[in-house]
Structures are given as C-alpha cells and as structure tokens.
DRENKOLSE-170276 format. One record per residue (C-alpha): residue in three letters; x, y, z. Coordinates in steps of 0.2 Angstrom, whole numbers, plus 2048, in hexadecimal, padded with zeros to 3 digits. Layout:
<nodes>
ALAXYZ;...
</nodes>
This chain:
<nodes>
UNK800800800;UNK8068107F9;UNK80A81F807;UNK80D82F801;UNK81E836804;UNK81F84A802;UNK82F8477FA;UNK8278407EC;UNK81E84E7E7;UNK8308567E6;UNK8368487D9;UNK8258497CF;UNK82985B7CB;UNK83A8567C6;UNK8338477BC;UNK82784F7B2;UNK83585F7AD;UNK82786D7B7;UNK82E87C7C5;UNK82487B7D3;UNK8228837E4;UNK81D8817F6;UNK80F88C7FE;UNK80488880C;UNK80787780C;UNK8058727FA;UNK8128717EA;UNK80A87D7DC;UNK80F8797C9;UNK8138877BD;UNK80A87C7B2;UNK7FF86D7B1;UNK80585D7AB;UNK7F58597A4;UNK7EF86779A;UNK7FF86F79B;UNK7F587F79E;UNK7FE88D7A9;UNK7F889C7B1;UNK7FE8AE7A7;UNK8038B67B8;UNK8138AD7BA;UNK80E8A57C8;UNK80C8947CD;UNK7F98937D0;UNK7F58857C1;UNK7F98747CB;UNK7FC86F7DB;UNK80085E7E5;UNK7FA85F7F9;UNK80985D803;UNK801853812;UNK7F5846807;UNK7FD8457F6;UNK7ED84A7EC;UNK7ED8567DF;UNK7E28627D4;UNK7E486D7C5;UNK7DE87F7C9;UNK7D88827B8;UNK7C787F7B4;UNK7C987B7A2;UNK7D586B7A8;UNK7D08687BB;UNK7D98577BD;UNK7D98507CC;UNK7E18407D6;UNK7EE8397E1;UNK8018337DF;UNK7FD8247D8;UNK7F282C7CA;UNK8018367C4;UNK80C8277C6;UNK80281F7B7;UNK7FD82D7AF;UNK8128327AE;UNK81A8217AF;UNK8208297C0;UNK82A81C7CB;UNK82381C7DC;UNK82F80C7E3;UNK8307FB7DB;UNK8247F27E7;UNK8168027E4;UNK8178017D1;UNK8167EE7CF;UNK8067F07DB;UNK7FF7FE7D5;UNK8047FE7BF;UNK8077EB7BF;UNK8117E67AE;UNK80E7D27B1;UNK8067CD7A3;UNK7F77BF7A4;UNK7EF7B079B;UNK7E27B6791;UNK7D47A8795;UNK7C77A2788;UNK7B57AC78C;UNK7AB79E788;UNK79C7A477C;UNK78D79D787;UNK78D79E79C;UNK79278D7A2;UNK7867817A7;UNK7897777B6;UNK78A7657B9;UNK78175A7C7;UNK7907587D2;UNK79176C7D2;UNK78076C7D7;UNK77F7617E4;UNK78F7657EC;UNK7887777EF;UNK7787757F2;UNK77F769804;UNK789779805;UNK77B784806;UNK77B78B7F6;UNK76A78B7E9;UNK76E7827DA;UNK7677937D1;UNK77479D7D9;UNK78078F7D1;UNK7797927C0;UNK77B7A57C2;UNK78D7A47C7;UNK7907957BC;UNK79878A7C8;UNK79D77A7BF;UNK7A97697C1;UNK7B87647B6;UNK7B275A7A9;UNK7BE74A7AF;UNK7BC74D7C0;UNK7AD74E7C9;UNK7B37527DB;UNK7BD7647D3;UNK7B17737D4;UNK7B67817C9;UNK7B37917CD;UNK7B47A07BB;UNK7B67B17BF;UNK7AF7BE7B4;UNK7B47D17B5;UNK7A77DE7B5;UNK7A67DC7A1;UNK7A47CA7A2;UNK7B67C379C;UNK7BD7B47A4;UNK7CC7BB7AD;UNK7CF7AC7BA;UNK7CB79B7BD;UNK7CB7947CF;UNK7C97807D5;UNK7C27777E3;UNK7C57667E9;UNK7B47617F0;UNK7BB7517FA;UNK7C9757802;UNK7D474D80E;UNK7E0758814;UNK7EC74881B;UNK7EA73F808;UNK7E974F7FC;UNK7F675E7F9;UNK7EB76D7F5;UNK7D77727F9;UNK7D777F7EC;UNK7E37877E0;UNK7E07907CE;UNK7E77937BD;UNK7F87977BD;UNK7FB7AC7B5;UNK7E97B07B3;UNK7E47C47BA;UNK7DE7C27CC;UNK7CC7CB7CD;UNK7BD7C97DA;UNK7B27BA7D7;UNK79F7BD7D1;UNK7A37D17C7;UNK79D7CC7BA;UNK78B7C77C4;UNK7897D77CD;UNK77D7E57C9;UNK7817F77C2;UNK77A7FF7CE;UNK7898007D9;UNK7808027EA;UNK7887F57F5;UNK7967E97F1;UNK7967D97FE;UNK7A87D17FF;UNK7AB7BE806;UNK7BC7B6809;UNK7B77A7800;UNK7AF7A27F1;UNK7A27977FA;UNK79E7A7805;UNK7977B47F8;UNK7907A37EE;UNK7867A27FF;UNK7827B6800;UNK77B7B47F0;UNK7707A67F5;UNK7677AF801;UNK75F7BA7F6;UNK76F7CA7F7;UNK7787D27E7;UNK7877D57E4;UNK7917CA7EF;UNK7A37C77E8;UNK7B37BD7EF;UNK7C57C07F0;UNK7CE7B47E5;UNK7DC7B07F1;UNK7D87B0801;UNK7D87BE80F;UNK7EB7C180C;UNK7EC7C07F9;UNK7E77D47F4;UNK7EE7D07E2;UNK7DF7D57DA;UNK7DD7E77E0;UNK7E57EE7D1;UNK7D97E77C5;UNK7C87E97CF;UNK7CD7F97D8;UNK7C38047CD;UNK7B57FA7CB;UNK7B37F67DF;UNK7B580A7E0;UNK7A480C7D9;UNK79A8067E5;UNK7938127F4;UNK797806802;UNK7A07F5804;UNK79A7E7810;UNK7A87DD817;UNK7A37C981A;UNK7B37C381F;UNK7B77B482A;UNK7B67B7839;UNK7C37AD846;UNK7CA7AF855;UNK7BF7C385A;UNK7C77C7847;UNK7BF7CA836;UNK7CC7C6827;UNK7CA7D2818;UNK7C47E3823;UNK7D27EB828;UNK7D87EA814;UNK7CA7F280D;UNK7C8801819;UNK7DB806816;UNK7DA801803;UNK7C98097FD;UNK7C08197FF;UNK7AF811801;UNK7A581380D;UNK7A9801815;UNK79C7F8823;UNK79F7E6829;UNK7937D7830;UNK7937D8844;UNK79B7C9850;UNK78C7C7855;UNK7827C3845;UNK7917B5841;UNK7867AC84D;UNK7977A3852;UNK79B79D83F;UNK7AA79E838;UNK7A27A5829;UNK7937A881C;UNK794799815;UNK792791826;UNK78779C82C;UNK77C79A81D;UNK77E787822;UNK779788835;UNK76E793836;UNK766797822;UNK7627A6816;UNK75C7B2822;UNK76A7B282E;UNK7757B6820;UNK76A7C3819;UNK7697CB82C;UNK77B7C982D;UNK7807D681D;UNK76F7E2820;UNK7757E5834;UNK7857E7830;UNK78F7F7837;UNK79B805831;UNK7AC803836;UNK7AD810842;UNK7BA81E83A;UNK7CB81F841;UNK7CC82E851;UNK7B883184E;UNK7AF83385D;UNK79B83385F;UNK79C845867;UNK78E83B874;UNK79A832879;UNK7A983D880;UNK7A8841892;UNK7A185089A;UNK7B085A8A0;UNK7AD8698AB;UNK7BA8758A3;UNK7BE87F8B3;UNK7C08708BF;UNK7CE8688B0;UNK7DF8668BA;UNK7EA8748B6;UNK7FC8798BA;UNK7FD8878C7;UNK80A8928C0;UNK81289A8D1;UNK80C8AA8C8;UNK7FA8AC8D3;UNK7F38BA8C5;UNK7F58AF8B8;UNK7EF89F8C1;UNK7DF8AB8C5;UNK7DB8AF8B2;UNK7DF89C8AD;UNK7D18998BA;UNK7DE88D8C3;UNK7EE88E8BA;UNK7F48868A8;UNK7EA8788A3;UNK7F186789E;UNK7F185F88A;UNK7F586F881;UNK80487787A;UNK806888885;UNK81189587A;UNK81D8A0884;UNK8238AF879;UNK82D8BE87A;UNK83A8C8873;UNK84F8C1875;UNK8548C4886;UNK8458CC88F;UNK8438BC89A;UNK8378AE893;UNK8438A1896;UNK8438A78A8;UNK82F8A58AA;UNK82E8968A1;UNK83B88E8AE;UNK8328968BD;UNK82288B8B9;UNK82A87D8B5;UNK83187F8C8;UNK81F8828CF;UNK81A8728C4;UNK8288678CE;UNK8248708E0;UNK8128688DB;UNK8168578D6;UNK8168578C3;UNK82684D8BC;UNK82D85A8AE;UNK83885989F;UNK843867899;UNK84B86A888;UNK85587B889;UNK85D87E877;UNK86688F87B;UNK86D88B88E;UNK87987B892;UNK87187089D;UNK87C8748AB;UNK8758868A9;UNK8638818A9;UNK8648778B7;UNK86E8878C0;UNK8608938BE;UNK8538848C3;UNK85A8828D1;UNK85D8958D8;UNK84A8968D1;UNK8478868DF;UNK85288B8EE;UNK84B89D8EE;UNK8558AB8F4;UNK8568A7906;UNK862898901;UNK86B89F8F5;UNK87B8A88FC;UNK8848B78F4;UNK8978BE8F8;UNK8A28C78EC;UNK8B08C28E0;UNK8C28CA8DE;UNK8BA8D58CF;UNK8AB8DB8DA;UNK89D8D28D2;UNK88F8C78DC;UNK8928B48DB;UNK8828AA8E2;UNK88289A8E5;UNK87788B8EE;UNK8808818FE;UNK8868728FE;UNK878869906;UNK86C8728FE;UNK86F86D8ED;UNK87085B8F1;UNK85D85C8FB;UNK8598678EB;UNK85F8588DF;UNK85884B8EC;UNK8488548EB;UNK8448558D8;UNK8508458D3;UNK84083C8CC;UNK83684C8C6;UNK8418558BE;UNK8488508AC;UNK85185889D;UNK85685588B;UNK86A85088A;UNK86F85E87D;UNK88185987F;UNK87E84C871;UNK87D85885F;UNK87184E853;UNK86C854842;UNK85C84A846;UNK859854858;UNK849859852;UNK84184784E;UNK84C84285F;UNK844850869;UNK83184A867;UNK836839869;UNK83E83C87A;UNK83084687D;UNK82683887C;UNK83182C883;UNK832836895;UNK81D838895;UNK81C826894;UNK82B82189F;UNK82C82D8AD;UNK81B8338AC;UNK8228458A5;UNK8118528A9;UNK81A8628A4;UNK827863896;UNK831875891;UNK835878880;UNK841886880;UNK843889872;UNK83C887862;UNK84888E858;UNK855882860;UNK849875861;UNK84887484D;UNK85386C842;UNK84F872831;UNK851867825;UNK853870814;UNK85286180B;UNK84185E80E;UNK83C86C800;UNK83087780D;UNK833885814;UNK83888882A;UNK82788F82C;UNK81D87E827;UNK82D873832;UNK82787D83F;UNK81687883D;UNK81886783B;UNK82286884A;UNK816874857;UNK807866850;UNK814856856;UNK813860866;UNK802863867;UNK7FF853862;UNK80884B86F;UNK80085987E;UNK7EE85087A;UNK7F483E879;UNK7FD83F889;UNK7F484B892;UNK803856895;UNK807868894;UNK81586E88A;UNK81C88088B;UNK82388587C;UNK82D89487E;UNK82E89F86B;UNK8388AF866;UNK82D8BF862;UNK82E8C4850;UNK83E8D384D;UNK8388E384B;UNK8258E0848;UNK8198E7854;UNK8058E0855;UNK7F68E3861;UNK7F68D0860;UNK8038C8869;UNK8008B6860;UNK8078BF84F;UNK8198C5856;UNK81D8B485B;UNK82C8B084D;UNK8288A0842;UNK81A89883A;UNK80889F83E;UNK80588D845;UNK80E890855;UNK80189985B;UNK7F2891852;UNK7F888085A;UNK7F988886C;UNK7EC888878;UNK7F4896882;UNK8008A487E;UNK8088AE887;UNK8138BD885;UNK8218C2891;UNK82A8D588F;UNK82E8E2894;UNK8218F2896;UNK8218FE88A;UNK82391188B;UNK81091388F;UNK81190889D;UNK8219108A4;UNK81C9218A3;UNK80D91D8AD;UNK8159138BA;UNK80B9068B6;UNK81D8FC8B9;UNK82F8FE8B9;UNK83C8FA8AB;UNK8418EC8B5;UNK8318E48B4;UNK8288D98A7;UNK8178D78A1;UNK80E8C689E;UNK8008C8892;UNK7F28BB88E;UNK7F28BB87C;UNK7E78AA87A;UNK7E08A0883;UNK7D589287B;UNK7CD889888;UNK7C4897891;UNK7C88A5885;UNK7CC8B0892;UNK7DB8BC88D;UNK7E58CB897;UNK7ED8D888B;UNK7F18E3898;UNK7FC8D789F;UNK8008D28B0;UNK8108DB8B7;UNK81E8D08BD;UNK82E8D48C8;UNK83F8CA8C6;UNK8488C68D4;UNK85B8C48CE;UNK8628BC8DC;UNK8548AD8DB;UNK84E8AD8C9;UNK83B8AD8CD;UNK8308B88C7;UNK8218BE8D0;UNK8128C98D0;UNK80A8D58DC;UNK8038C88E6;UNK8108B98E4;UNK81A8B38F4;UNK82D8B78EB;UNK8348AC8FB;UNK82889D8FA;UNK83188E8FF;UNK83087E8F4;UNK82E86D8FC;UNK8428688FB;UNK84287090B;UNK83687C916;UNK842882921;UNK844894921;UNK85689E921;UNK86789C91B;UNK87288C91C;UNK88388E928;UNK890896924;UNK89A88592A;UNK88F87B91F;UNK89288390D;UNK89E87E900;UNK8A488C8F6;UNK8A38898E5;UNK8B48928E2;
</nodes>
C-alpha cells in the first residue's frame, strides 16, 4: 500500500521538466501537465499537489484534473518504488482464457454438492458452477469481470482428505486475479457484499441478496485490487462478510485502508457462532444470512467520537498548574491547565526564560515530575538558576570577589537536600550530545520521559534552538515550525501534559495583538492554548508610574479554554539575587518543600565554591 511521501512531489516536478513552488502547504506548478495550460501572471497558480495528502487539482477550469500520486504515476510513467509500481501499473502479462459463447451449464455432481452445502441449484445455474468433465469430485469455479470475460478459473476438490490429498483448491496457473461473481452483479452499484470464500458469496446469493462477490485467493491474497479497483469503487458502500475466527473478521481491515467506500461489516453477534456464511447459511438457513448483511454496521472512523459519548467536563474544576504568580493563577481561574501547548514570548533578553523556569519550579514544589530542554543555556546553567529559583533568597549567600562583584551561591548542604528533594521530579534534555536529527530526538524523548517518569510539565526553551531545519525537505522554516508546534500539541492532548513553549517576539514589528509578534510560523500561536507575553513596560506605562524600568509586564494574549485575556498586563518584579519573579501580592520568600526551615545555613557549614 502506497503512502505518500512529500518528497515525491519534489521528484514529480523534476520528472515531468515543470518549476514549481511551495505555499501554504501545497507545491504549485507553473504549468499543468495535463493541459499544459499556465496562468499569464507569472505565477504559479495553474497546478498544485497537497503537501500533507498527496492529492492534486488543476486550478484551471477549462482542464480541472484532479487525483492522487498514484494517478500521476500512470498518467507519467512516474516511478513511485519498485514494489508500488508492480502493485499499482502491474506489467505481468496473463493468459487470455477462452470466453466460452454460451453460460456454462452445470452437471449433477455440481448440483448436488452445493445444494448439501446450502446453496440453490438456481444460484448454481446463475454463477455457472460446474465439474471437470473427467472428474466428477473437482468443482470449477469461472470468473467473469464486470464485461463478462473469463479472466480466471478456480478448482475445488469436493472430497478432500487432508491426510491422503495435497491441495483443497488451487487455480490456473498466470490467469488476471479478479473478484468471483462481477460479472453477475447489477449496475446499480448500491452495495457490494464481499466473502472470503467462493462457497460464501455462492451462499449470499442463495438467500435471495445481490451482488455478493469473493476474493480469489484467500484473505491474504489482495492480488486482484489492481484489476477490480475501479469497478469495486463504484459502489456507495461495501459490506464486509469475512470469516470470522478467534473475536477477528479476515478481509476488513484491508478494505477500510484500501478503498474510499463507505465500508460496514456483519456484527459478531449475527455470525451466530459460525465460522462463516456458508456455515451459517447451513445451521441456521436464508434468513440468518439475510439478517446478518441487512444489520450489519459502519466501521466506526478512526479518532471519531459520537459527541454523546465524551464526558461531561466542568471546565473550571479541570486540574491546572498553579504558576507561583497568584494574578495570573486568578485570571486562569486556577492556574495553567494541563493537555495544551502554553506559548511563552518576548523580546531577546527581557526575561522569558526566567518566568518559564519560575513555573516549572512552582510545578515541582507541587508534585508534578517536569522535563526541561534549554537550547540557549548549558545544562549546568539551567540547573543553576533552578536551583537559586528553589532555595529562595534566604539560602542563597552573597560576599564579594577580588574585582568587587557579588558572587551567590547555595551551601553545601543545601544543594544536596535541593538535589535530594527534586532527584525523581526534575528532568532535562542531555544537549551535550550535538545531533543533526535533535529535532526528531527531541519529541521522542519528549515522549519517552511522559511515559517513563510520568513527566506532567515539560519546557521548551526554545523554539528556535529546538528546530533543526532541514533544507532538504523543500519547505520553508515557517511550515517546519508548524509541523513541529502540531507534534507538540499533539503530544500535550495524548498525554495530558502541559508544555511551555517559550518563542522569540518578531524584530522590529509592533502589533496590538501579541499572538502576531511572536517570530515563526503563524501556527505557534494558532496551536497554543495559552500565550503569554513577557516585557518590559513601555514609555506610557513608565511615565505613569504604572511600573518601573525594572519591571516586566505579563499579558494574556490568548487563552482558549475560558477566553479570558489581560492586555493590560499584570506587573511583575525580579528579584536578582533569587531569580523569582513575583507580583504585588506573591510571597517573594515562600519556602519550597526541600526544606521549611527559615534563615541562613552556618557559616561553619558552607563550602565555598572558590
């Protein structure tokens, strides 16, 4: 089964001699290779390949073309791999079987063995089942395509032994594999009913249902799709009658990922414990068969949900992260909620780094395990400002250097009851190893830490440093960056987790909405379920005292879940010899649960780190 590759987009464009060009997520022709038409503008607006399914259209009306990758590769003679060509443009030739002038008729044996099988002697005669001429005990089973040309012949020993005889069925060696009974089905093209086995849709049929086909070899043997796939492609819906063994029905999961019809299958419970329709037909007669394909059911879609049937959620009693910044917590009605992706921005330098850290601090003074990736600071570093964020100031001791500056530093003992404290919470990404791949790495050990330690809270900081962008790929930063903050998002809902993600803001742009100065691709922000924006006041707010130069203002920019926003910001001060930030009404010296103690350590007790 073909899966389309974006990159072979690129190499259709190369193959067929046309420029083309990447824009919002699609490959646009100058030309189409169809009609050959082009747009007088210059630009490339004529055809255009979707970079995330592989379909494509021509924009003009005149031609309007459309299909997928494996349309143009035999349209083009475009190579899609050796194994996709030979399933999709097959070059094997076949036997051409004599179509014989007049339906067969069937003989006795035919009859007889079909009818203790179930099976009418009228639907033998319309499916022309019949015996080899020198051997009674052989049924033989023609298959007609829709236009009623023998394509395939199949055989039947009637008295199998299995200790005394080789092979229960077997065919004509190179004849074109295509369902069993085309040729007896109706034009109308409503509802196509497929049986594993021959004796199966023969039994279908027999109670009183059209268009009942067969696969020609078995559950496994899909052979045949090239030849039938348009005609099977016609029909409005498809009812699977597989064999059902062991709480699993063969042939089902095949047809919903090979054909775009809308595909129902017959119910457990309507097998009535038989292995089959033939059997069933057997056991229990006509009616339980008919029962069986008119209650059958859709095969529910893939991540569809009856909206009925998700849980009532009360969306302000959701578990949220409390943020250590009391304000914020208050407009979040509790604090940052988990299974969304919360964008941090601001400009280089004004302290977004420093916030992000501060509530990924509050999240391991509350018990949530957290994972840190820190692009732009060793992790030596990070874990240095953590920790200073952790102790708070009245653990942190300051004296002077020989060139007059302030040198802080944690005690001794401190440290290791810091590091005893948050050994199982706390977590980072080893940056030390230099990957082209880091990206890809990244998400993985992402996901990785949720499911091994349980990870609640992971930091991102930052993007920038978080992408790798891979040039070669033929798209632009800006979609990488999508596809990126989506494998983010992605991975917030599954897990349940929340993920600050902290973003640069755009250079030298200025916008009454923050979510458009964050730097990158408009996704960052669409994906997010909260952004916030962290800088400094400007002149407005200074002038009016509403806050110093020193201090910072956090604006709500979005917020998705209860769409309640702040532009006028909440005023934060920093505190340099800690690292916390805090607001009017936050406790700057709260104490973290490594140790409740208040006041310094000793003098005696402290190693100098000098």
């Amino acid at each position: 089964m073909y899966e389309f590759k974006e990159r072979d987009a690129y190499r259709f464009s190369q193959h067929v001699g046309i420029t083309a060009q990447t824009r919002n997520g699609q490959l646009h022709f100058y030309k189409c290779p169809y009609c050959n038409g082009s747009k007088n503008n210059g630009n490339p607006d004529c055809f255009a390949i979707d970079l995330k399914t592989g379909m494509f259209k021509c924009l003009r009306a005149s031609c309007g073309v459309t299909g997928n990758m494996i349309t143009l590769s035999r349209d083009f003679d475009f190579s899609l791999g050796t194994e996709t060509d030979e399933y999709y443009r097959p070059r094997k030739k076949y036997r051409k079987l004599p179509t014989p002038k007049e339906p067969y008729v069937p003989k006795d044996p035919a009859i007889r063995y079909l009818e203790s099988r179930g099976v009418s002697g009228e639907t033998a005669h319309k499916y022309e089942i019949t015996v080899q001429n020198k051997n009674e005990n052989i049924l033989v089973f023609p298959f007609y395509d829709d236009r009623g040309v023998l394509q395939f012949v199949k055989y039947r020993k009637t008295d199998f032994v299995k200790d005394r005889d080789k092979n229960k069925e077997w065919c004509e060696k190179g004849c074109k594999p295509i369902l069993f009974g085309m040729k007896q089905c109706n034009e109308k093209f409503d509802r196509l009913i497929v049986t594993e086995g021959q004796l199966d849709s023969l039994s279908v049929a027999s109670a009183g249902l059209e268009n009942a086909v067969s696969v020609p070899n078995g559950a496994q043997g899909f052979t045949w799709i090239p030849y039938c796939f348009n005609w099977v492609a016609k029909f409005q819906e498809i009812v699977v009658f597989g064999d059902f063994e062991k709480g699993h029905m063969t042939l089902l999961e095949d047809f919903q990922r090979r054909f775009p019809n809308k595909i129902r299958h017959v119910r457990e419970q309507d097998y009535q414990g038989c292995k089959d329709a033939n059997e069933l037909l057997q056991k229990h007669g006509s009616t339980a068969v008919r029962q069986a394909v008119e209650k059958a059911v859709m095969v529910p879609v893939q991540r569809v949900l009856p909206l009925a049937d998700v849980e009532n959620v009360n969306i302000y009693e959701l578990p949220k992260l409390k943020t250590g910044i009391r304000e914020l917590d208050r407009t979040l009605y509790g604090g940052l909620p988990f299974g969304m992706v919360c964008v941090i921005a601001g400009k280089r330098g004004d302290g977004k780094s420093t916030v992000a850290s501060w509530i990924m601090a509050n999240a391991t003074e509350q018990g949530y395990p957290t994972f840190a990736y820190s692009g732009e600071l060793p992790n030596y570093l990070y874990k240095s400002w953590f920790d200073f964020q952790i102790a708070g100031r009245n653990h942190i001791t300051e004296n002077r250097t020989d060139f007059g500056t302030v040198n802080r530093f944690i005690a001794k003992r401190n440290q290791e009851l810091i590091n005893a404290w948050y050994r199982e919470q706390a977590y980072i990404y080893d940056s030390r190893i230099i990957d082209t791949d880091e990206q890809e790495d990244l998400l993985k050990s992402v996901t990785r830490a949720i499911m091994q330690y349980g990870i609640r809270v992971v930091l991102i900081d930052n993007l920038m440093t978080a992408m790798y962008i891979d040039e070669k790929q033929g798209t632009d930063k800006y979609d990488q960056q999508g596809r990126f903050v989506r494998e983010l998002t992605k991975i917030a809902i599954r897990y349940d987790v929340l993920i600050l993600l902290v973003a640069h803001r755009r250079k030298n742009v200025s916008s009454p909405d923050a979510n458009d100065e964050v730097s990158g691709s408009g996704d960052i922000t669409n994906l997010a379920g909260i952004t916030l924006s962290y800088d400094r006041g400007d002149k407005d707010d200074i002038k009016n005292d509403r806050m110093t130069e020193e201090q910072r203002k956090l604006i709500i920019a979005k917020n998705r879940l209860f769409g309640k926003i702040n532009l006028n910001g909440i005023i934060l001060s920093y505190d340099e010899k800690s690292k916390r930030v805090y607001g009017p009404r936050d406790d700057v010296n709260v104490q973290f649960g490594w140790d409740r103690s208040d006041g310094f350590e000793q003098a005696g007790d402290m190693e100098i780190p000098f």
